[in-house]
C-alpha atoms as a printed R data frame, in Angstrom:
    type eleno elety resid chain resno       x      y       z
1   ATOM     1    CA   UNK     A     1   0.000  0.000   0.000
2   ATOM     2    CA   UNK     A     2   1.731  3.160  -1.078
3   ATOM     3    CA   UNK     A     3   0.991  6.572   0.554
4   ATOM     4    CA   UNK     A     4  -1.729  8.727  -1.385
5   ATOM     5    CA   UNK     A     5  -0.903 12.285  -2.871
6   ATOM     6    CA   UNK     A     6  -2.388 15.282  -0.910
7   ATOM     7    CA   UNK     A     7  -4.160 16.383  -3.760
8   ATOM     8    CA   UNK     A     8  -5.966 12.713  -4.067
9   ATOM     9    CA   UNK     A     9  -6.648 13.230  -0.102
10  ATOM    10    CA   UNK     A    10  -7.810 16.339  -0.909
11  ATOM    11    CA   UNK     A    11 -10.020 15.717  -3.104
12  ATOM    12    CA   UNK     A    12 -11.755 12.633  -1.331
13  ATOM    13    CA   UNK     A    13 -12.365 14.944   1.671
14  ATOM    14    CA   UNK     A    14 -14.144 17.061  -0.830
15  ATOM    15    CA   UNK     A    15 -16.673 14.362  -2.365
16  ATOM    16    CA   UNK     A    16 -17.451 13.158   1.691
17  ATOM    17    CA   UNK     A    17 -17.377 16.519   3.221
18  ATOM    18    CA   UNK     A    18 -19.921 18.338  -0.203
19  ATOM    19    CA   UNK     A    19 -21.964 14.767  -0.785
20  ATOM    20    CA   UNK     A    20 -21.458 14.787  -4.731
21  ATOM    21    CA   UNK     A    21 -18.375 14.932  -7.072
22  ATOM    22    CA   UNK     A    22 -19.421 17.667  -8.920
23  ATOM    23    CA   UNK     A    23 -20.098 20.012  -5.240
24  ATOM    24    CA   UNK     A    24 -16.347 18.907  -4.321
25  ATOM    25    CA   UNK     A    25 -15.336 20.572  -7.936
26  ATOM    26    CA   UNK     A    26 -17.078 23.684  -7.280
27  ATOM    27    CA   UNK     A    27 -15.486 23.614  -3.782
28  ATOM    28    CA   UNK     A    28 -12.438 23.036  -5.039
29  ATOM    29    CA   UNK     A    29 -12.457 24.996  -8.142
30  ATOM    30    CA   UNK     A    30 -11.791 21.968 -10.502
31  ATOM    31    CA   UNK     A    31 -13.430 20.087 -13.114
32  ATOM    32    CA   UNK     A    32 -15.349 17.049 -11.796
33  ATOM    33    CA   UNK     A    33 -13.475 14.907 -14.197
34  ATOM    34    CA   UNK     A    34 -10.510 16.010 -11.923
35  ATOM    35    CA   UNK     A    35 -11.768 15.358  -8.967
36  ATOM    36    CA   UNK     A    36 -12.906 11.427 -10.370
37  ATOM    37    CA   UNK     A    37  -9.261 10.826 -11.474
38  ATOM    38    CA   UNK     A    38  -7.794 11.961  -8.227
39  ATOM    39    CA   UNK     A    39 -10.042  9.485  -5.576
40  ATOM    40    CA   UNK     A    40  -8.903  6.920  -8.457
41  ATOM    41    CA   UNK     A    41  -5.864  7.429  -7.863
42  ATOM    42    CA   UNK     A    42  -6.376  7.651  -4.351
43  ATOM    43    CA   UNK     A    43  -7.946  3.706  -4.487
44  ATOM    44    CA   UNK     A    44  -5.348  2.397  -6.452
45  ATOM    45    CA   UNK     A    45  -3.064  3.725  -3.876
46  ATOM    46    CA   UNK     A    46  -4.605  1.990  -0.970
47  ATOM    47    CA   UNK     A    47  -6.370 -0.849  -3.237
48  ATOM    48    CA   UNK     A    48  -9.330 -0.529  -1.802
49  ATOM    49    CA   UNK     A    49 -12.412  0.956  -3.294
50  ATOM    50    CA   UNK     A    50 -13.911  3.955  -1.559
51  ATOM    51    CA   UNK     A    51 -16.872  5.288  -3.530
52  ATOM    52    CA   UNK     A    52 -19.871  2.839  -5.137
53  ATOM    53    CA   UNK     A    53 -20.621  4.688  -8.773
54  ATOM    54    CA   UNK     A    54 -24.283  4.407  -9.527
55  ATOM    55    CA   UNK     A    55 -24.535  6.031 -12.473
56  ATOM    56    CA   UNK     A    56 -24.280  9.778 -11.804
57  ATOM    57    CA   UNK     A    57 -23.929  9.302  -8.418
58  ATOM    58    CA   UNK     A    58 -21.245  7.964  -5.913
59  ATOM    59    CA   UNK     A    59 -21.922  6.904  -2.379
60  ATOM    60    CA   UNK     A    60 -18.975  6.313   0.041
61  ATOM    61    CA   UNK     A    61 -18.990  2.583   0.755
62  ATOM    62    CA   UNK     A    62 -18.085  1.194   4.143
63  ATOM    63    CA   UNK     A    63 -14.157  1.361   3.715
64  ATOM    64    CA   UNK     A    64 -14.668  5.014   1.919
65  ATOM    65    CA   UNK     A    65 -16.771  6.305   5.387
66  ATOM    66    CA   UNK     A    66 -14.271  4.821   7.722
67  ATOM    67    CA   UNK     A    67 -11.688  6.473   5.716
68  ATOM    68    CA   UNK     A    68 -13.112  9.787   5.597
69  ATOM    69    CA   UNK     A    69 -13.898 10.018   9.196
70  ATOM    70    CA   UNK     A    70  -9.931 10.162   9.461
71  ATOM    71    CA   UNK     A    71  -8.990 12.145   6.539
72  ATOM    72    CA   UNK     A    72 -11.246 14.537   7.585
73  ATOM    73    CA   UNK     A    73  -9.949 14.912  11.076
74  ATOM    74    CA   UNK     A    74  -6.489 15.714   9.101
75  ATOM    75    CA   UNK     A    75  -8.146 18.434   7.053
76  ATOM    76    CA   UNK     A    76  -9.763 19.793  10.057
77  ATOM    77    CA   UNK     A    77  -6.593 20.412  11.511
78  ATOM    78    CA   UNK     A    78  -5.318 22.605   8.776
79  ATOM    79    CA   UNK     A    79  -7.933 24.424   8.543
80  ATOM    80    CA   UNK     A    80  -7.275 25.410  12.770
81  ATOM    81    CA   UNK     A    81  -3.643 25.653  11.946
82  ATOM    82    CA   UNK     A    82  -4.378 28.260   9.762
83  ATOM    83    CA   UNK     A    83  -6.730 30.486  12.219
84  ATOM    84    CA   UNK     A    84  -3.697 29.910  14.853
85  ATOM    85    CA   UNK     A    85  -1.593 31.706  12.167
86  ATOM    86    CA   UNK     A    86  -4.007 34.515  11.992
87  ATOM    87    CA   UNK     A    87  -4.667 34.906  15.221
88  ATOM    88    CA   UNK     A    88  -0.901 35.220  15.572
89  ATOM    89    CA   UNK     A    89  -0.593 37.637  12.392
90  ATOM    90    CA   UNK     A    90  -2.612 40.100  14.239
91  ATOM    91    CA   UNK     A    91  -1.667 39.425  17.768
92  ATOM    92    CA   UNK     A    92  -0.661 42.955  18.197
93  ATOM    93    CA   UNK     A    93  -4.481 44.241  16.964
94  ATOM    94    CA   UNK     A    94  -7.410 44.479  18.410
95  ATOM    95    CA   UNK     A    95 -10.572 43.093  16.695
96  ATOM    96    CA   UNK     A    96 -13.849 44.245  17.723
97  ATOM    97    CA   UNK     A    97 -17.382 43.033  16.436
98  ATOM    98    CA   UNK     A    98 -20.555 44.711  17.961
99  ATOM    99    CA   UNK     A    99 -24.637 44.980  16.451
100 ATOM   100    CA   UNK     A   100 -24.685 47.181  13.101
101 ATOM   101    CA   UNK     A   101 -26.211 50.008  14.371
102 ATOM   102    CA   UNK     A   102 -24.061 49.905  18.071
103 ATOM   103    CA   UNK     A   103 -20.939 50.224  15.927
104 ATOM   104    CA   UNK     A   104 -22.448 52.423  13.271
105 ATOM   105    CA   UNK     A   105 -23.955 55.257  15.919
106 ATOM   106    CA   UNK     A   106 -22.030 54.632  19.237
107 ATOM   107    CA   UNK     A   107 -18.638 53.153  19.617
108 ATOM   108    CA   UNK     A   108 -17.214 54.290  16.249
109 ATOM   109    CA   UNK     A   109 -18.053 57.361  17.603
110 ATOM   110    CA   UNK     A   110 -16.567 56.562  20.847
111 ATOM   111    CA   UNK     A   111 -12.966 54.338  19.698
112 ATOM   112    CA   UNK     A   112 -11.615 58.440  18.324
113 ATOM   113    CA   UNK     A   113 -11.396 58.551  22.280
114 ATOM   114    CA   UNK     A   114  -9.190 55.592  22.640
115 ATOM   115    CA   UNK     A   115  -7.308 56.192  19.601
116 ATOM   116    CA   UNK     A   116  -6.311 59.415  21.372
117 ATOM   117    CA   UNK     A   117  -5.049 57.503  24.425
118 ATOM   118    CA   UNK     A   118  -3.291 54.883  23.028
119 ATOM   119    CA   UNK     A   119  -2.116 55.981  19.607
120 ATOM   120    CA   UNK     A   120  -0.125 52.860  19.261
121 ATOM   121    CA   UNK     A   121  -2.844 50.618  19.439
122 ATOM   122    CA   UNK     A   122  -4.013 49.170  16.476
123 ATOM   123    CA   UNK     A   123  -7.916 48.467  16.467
124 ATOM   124    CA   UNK     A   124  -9.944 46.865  13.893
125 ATOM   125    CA   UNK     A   125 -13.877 47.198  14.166
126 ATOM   126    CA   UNK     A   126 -16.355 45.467  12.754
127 ATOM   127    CA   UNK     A   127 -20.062 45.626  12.162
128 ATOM   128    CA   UNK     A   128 -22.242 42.500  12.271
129 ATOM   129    CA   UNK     A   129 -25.265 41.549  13.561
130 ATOM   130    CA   UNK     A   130 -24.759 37.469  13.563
131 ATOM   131    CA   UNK     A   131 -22.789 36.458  16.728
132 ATOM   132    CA   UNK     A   132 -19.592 35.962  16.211
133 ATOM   133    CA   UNK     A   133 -18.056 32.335  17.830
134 ATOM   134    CA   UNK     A   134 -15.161 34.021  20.375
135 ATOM   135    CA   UNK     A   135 -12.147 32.106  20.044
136 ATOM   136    CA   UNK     A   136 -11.997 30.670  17.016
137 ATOM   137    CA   UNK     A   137 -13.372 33.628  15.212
138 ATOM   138    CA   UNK     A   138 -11.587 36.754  14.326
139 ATOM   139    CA   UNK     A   139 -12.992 38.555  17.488
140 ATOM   140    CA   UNK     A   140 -11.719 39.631  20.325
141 ATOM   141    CA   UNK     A   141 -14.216 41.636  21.807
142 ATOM   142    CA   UNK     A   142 -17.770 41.451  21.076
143 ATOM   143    CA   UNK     A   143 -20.426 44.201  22.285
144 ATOM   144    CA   UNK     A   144 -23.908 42.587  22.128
145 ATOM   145    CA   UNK     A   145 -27.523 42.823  23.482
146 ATOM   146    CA   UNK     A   146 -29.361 41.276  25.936
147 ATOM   147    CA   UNK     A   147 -30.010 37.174  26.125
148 ATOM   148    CA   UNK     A   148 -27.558 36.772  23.210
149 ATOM   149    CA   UNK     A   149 -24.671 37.364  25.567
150 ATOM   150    CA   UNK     A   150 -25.038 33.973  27.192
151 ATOM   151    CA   UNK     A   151 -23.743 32.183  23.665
152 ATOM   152    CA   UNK     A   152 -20.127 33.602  24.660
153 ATOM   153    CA   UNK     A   153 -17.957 32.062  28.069
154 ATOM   154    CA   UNK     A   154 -16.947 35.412  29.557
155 ATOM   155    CA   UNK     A   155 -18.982 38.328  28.984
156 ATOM   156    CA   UNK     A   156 -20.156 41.629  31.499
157 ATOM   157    CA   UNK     A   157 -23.382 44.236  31.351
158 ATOM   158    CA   UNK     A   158 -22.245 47.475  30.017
159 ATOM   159    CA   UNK     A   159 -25.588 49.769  30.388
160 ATOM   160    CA   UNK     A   160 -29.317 49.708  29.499
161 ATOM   161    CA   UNK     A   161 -30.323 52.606  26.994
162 ATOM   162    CA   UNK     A   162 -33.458 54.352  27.139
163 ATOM   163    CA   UNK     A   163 -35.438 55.551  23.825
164 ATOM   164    CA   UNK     A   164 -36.698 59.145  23.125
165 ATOM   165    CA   UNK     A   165 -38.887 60.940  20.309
166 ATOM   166    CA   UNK     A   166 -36.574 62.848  17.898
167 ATOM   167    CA   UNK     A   167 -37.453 64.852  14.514
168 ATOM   168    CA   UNK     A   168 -34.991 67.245  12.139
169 ATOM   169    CA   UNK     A   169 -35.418 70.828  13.218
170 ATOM   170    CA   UNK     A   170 -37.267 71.494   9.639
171 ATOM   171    CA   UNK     A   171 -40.171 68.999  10.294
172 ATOM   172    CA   UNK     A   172 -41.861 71.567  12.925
173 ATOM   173    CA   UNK     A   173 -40.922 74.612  11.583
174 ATOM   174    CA   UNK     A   174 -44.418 74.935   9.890
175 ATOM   175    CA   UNK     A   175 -46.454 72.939  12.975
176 ATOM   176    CA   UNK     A   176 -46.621 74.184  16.893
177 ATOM   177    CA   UNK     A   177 -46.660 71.435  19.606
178 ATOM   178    CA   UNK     A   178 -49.218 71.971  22.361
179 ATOM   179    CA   UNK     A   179 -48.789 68.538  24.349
180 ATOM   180    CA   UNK     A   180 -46.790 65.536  23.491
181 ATOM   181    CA   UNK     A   181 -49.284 63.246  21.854
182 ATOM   182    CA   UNK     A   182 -48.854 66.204  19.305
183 ATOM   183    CA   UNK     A   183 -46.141 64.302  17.901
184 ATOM   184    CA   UNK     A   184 -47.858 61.607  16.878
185 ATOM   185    CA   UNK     A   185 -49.642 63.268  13.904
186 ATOM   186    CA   UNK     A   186 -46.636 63.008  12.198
187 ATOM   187    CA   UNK     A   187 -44.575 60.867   9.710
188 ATOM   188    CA   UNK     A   188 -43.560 58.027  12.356
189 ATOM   189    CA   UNK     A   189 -40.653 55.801  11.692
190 ATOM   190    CA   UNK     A   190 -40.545 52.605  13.613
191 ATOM   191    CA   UNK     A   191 -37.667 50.034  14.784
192 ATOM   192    CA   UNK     A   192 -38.835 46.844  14.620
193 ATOM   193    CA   UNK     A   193 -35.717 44.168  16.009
194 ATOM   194    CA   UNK     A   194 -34.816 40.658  14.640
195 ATOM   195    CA   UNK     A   195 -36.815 37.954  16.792
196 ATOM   196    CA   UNK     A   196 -34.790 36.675  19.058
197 ATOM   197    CA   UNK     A   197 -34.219 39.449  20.960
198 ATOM   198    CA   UNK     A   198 -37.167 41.454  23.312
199 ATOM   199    CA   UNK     A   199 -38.620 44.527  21.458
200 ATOM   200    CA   UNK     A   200 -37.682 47.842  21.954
201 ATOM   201    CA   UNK     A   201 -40.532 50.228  22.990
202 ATOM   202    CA   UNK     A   202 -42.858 51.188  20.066
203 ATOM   203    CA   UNK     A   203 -45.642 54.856  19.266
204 ATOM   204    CA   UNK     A   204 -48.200 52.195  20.322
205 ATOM   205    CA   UNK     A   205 -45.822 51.775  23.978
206 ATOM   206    CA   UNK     A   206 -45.405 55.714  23.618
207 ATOM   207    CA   UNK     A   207 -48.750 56.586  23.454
208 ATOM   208    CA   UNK     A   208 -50.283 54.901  26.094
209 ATOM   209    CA   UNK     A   209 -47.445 56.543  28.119
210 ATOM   210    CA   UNK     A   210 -48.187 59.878  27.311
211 ATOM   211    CA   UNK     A   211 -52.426 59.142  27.513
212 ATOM   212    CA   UNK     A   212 -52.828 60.161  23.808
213 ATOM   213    CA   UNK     A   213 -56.644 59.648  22.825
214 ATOM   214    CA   UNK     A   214 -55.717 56.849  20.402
215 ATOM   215    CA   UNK     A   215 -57.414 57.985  17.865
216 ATOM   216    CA   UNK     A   216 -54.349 58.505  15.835
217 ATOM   217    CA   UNK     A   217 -52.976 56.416  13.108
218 ATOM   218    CA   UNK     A   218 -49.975 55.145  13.813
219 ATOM   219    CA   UNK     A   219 -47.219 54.697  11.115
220 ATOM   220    CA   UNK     A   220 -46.438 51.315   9.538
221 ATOM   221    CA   UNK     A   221 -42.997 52.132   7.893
222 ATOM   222    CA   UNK     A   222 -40.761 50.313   9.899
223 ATOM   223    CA   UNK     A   223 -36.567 49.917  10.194
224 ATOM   224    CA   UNK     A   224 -34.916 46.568  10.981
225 ATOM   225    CA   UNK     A   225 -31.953 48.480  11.901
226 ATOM   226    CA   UNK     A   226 -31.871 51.824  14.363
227 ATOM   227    CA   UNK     A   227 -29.661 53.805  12.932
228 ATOM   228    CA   UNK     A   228 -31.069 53.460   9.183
229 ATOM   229    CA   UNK     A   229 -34.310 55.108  11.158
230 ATOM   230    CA   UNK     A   230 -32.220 58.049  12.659
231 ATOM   231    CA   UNK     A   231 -31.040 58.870   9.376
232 ATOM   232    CA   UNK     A   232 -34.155 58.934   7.955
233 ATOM   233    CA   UNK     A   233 -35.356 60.907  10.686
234 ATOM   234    CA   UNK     A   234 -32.108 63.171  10.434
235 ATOM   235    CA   UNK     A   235 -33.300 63.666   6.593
236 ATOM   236    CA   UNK     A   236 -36.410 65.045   7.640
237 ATOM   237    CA   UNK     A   237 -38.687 61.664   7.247
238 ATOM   238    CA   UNK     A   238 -40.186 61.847  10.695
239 ATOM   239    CA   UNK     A   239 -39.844 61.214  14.394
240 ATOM   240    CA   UNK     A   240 -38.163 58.294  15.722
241 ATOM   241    CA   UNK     A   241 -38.124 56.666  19.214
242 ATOM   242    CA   UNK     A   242 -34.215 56.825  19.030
243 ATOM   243    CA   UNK     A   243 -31.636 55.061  21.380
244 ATOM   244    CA   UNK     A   244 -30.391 58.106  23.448
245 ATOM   245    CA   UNK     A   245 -26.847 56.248  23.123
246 ATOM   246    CA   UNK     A   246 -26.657 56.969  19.517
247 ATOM   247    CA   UNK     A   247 -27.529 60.425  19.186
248 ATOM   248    CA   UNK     A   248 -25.068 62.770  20.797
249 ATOM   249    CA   UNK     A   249 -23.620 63.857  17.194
250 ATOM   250    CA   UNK     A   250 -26.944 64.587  15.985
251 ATOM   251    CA   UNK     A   251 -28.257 66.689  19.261
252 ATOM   252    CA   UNK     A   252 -25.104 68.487  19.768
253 ATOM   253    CA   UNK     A   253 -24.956 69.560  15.769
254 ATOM   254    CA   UNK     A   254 -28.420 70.341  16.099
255 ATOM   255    CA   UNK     A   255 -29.440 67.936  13.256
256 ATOM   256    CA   UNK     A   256 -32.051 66.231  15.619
257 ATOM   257    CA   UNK     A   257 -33.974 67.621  18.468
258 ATOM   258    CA   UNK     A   258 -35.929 66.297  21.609
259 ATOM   259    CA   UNK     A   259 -39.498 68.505  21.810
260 ATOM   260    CA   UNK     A   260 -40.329 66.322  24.767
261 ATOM   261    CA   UNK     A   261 -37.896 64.366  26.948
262 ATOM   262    CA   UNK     A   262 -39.968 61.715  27.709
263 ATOM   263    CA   UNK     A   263 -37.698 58.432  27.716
264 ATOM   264    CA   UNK     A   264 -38.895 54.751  27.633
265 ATOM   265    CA   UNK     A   265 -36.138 52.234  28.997
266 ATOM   266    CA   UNK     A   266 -35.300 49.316  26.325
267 ATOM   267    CA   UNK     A   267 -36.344 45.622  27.659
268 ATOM   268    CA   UNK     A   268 -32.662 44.298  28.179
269 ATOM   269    CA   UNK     A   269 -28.903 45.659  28.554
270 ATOM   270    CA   UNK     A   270 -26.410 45.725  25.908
271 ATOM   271    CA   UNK     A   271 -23.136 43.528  26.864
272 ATOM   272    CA   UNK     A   272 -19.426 43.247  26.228
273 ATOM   273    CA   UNK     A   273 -18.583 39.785  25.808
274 ATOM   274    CA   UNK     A   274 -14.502 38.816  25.367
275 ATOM   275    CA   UNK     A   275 -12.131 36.178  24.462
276 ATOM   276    CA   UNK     A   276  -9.475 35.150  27.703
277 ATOM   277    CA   UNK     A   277  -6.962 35.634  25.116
278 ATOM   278    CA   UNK     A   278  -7.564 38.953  24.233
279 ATOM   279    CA   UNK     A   279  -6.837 40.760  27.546
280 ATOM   280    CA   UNK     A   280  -3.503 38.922  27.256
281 ATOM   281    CA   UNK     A   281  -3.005 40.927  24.227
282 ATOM   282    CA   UNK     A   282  -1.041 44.836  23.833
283 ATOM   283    CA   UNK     A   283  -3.522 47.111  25.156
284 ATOM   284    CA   UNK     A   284  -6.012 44.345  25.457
285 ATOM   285    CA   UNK     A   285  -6.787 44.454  29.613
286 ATOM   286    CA   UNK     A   286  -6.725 48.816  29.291
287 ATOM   287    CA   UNK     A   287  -9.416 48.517  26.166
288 ATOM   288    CA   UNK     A   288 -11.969 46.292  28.177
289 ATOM   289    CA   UNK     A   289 -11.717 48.959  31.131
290 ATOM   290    CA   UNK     A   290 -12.050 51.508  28.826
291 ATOM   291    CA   UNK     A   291 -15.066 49.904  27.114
292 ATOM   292    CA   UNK     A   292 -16.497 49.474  30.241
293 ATOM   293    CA   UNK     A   293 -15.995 53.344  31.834
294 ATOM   294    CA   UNK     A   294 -17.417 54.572  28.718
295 ATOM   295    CA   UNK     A   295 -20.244 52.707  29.302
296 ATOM   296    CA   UNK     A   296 -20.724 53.517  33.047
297 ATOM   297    CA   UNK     A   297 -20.945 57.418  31.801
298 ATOM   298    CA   UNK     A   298 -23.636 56.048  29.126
299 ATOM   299    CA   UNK     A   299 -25.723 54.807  31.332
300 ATOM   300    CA   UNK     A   300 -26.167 58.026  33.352
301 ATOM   301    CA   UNK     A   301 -26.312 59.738  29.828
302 ATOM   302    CA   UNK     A   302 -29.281 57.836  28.748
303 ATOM   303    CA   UNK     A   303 -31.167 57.351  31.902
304 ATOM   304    CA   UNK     A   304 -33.854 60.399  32.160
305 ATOM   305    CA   UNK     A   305 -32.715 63.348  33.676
306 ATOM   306    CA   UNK     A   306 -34.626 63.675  37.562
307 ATOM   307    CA   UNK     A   307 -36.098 66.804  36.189
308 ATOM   308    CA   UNK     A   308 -37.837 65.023  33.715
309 ATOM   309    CA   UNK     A   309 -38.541 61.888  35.797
C-alpha cells in the first residue's frame, strides 16, 4: 500500500465533506473529471475501493466512510492551523465586532477617544449583527444585546439605553406642539428588532405613556436596523423613538432635536462579551476597562434626567 498524494486526499475529503463529485469541484475549483481521477488514484493507492458509482452518483462505501472520518480529522486540523496563524498575524491588533447600528452610531463614535489615548494601538472594528463564535473567530471583543450574551464564556453588562422621540429641526418649523401626543400626527418611523431578541418600545408603547386619545394612526414604515431610522429621521422623514446612546452627534450639531424628553427604557442591557486571550493581548486588559468606563458614563447619559422623571 503506497501513501496517497495530498491532492488525491484532498479531493476525497471534498466528495465526503460536499456529498457529490461535482459540489467537491465547485469547492475546489476543478473540473469534476478532476476530482474522479484523483479518488482513483487515491484507491489504487490503498487498493481498496472507496466510492460505489451508480450512475451519476457515488456513495462512500463502508471502507470510503471509515476512511473519511480520518482524513477529515487531518483536514480539520489545517484548517485550525491556519486560524492559529491569523490569530498570531494580528496578535498585536485588536478586533472588535458589535450589532450594526451599536458600531455604526455609538462606539465608532466613541474608539476616536481611545485612539487618542493609546495611539499605538491598532484596532480593527467590525459591524455585524450574527454572533460571532469568540475564540476561534476573528474577534476579540464582542459588544452585544441582551439574552444573546449567554452564547459567549466570559462576557459583562455594560448599560441599558433608554429611547426618546426625535425629529430634524425642519419637520416643525411649519407645525406648533401643544402637548406631546402632538407628535404623533406626524410621519412616524418605527424600529422593529430581529426575533430573538425582546422589542424595543414602540408609538403604540409611547402613546399609552403619554395618555394620547388613540385615535391617531400610527405609522407602519418600519426599520430593521436603528440607525437606518435616525437617518431617515435626520433627513427630515419623521420622528423616531431613538436610542439616546446613539444620538449625541446629531443633538449636539443640532441635526435632531428632543421637543419632549420623555424616555422609555429598552427591555434588556447591551453587553461586552470577550475572548481570555484577548486581555492577554497589547492594550487588550486597558481597552476592556475603557469599554467598560465609557459605558458607566452612558448609562447616566441615557437614563432620564430627575427633572424630567
Amino acid at each position: 500500500m503506497s501513501m496517497p498524494t495530498l491532492r488525491g486526499l484532498q479531493a476525497f475529503e471534498a466528495i465526503g465533506r460536499c456529498g457529490t463529485v461535482s459540489a467537491a469541484a465547485r469547492d475546489l475549483g476543478v473540473s469534476p473529471g478532476a476530482i474522479s481521477q484523483q479518488v482513483r488514484n487515491v484507491e489504487q493507492s490503498l487498493g481498496l475501493t472507496l466510492l460505489e458509482r451508480k450512475g451519476r452518483r457515488v456513495e462512500l462505501t463502508s471502507w470510503g466512510r471509515l476512511y473519511y472520518e480520518e482524513i477529515a480529522k487531518g483536514f480539520r486540523q489545517f484548517a485550525h492551523a491556519a486560524e492559529v496563524l491569523e490569530r498570531a498575524r494580528n496578535q498585536s491588533g485588536i478586533v472588535l465586532s458589535g450589532l450594526t447600528s451599536v458600531i455604526n452610531k455609538w462606539i465608532s463614535r466613541k474608539i476616536f477617544d481611545w485612539q487618542a489615548l493609546h495611539p499605538d494601538a491598532a484596532i480593527r472594528v467590525i459591524g455585524k449583527d450574527d454572533e460571532p463564535r469568540i475564540g476561534f473567530d476573528q474577534v476579540d471583543f464582542r459588544i452585544t444585546y441582551g439574552r444573546r450574551a449567554a452564547v459567549h464564556e466570559h462576557y459583562t453588562e455594560l448599560f441599558t439605553d433608554w429611547v426618546v422621540p426625535v425629529c430634524a429641526p425642519g419637520l416643525l418649523w411649519q407645525h406648533t406642539l401643544e402637548s406631546p401626543a402632538d407628535i404623533l400626527k406626524f410621519p412616524l418611523l418605527n424600529v422593529e428588532w430581529e426575533t430573538g431578541y425582546l422589542p424595543p418600545p414602540q408609538w403604540s408603547d409611547w402613546a399609552r405613556m403619554v395618555n394620547a386619545s388613540g385615535g391617531q394612526r400610527l405609522s407602519s414604515l418600519s426599520f430593521t436596523l436603528s440607525s437606518t431610522a435616525i437617518d431617515a429621521a435626520v433627513n427630515g422623514r419623521g420622528f423616531v423613538l431613538a436610542q439616546v446612546s446613539m444620538i449625541a452627534d446629531e443633538l449636539a450639531s443640532g441635526n435632531l432635536l428632543i421637543p419632549y424628553d420623555i424616555r422609555m427604557k429598552l427591555p434588556e442591557s447591551y453587553f461586552l462579551a470577550w475572548d481570555r486571550s484577548a486581555l492577554e493581548k497589547p492594550f487588550g486588559s486597558a481597552f476592556h476597562k475603557w469599554l467598560v468606563q465609557i459605558s458607566k458614563k452612558q448609562a447616566l447619559l441615557s437614563a432620564p434626567r430627575p427633572e424630567a422623571a
